[in-house]
C-alpha positions, 0 to 999 in steps of 0.5 A: 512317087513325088519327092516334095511334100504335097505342102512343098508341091502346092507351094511350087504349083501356085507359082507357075504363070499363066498369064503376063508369060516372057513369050506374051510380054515380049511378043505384046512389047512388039506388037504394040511398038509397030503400033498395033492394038490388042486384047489381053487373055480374051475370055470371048473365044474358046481356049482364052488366048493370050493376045487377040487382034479383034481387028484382023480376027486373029487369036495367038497362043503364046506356047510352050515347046514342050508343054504343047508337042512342038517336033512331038515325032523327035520328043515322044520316043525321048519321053518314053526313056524317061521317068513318069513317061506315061503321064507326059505323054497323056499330058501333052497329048492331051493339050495337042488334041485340045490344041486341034479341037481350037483350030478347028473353030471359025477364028485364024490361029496362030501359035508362037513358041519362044524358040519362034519369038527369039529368031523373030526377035535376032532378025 
């Protein structure tokens, strides 16, 4: 049972971003600094990435740990203690099985997490 009102929960809904992401904003500002151009959420290929360079055909996903099964063997035991597990676990098996059905297309993959961004960004 939610605790919100479907009013409250609409209202905190519509407030999650899915485009212009720290991870995105961070991993564009570097990109373009070493001088390397990009498209913004290309709607050409399946699963609208968030970054594409056309030039090297390589499509980025700029993904949450959580929200997408990063270390899914160490979070799903965890998961199924918790509260409401059962949608979770559908939740991000879900977004896993869409995540595979991508990298099976013909473009080159790549998936940055923001716990990969930041080790990037300290180096």
């Amino acid at each position: 049972m939610d605790r919100l009102t479907k009013e409250q929960r609409h209202r905190n809904m519509s407030k999650i971003k899915n485009k212009d992401t720290s991870i995105e904003i961070r991993l564009r500002k570097a990109l373009w600094k070493e001088g390397i151009h990009y498209r913004k959420n290309y709607g050409n290929l399946p699963g609208k990435p968030d970054i594409v360079l056309t030039k090297y055909k390589i499509a980025i996903f700029c993904d949450s740990e959580f929200f997408h099964g990063k270390d899914w063997e160490i979070l799903k035991p965890t998961l199924e203690r918790g509260k409401n597990s059962q949608f979770w676990i559908n939740k991000i098996g879900r977004n896993i099985q869409r995540d595979d059905e991508i990298n099976k297309k013909q473009v080159v993959k790549e998936t940055i997490f923001d716990c990969v961004l930041q080790e990037i960004e300290d180096e």
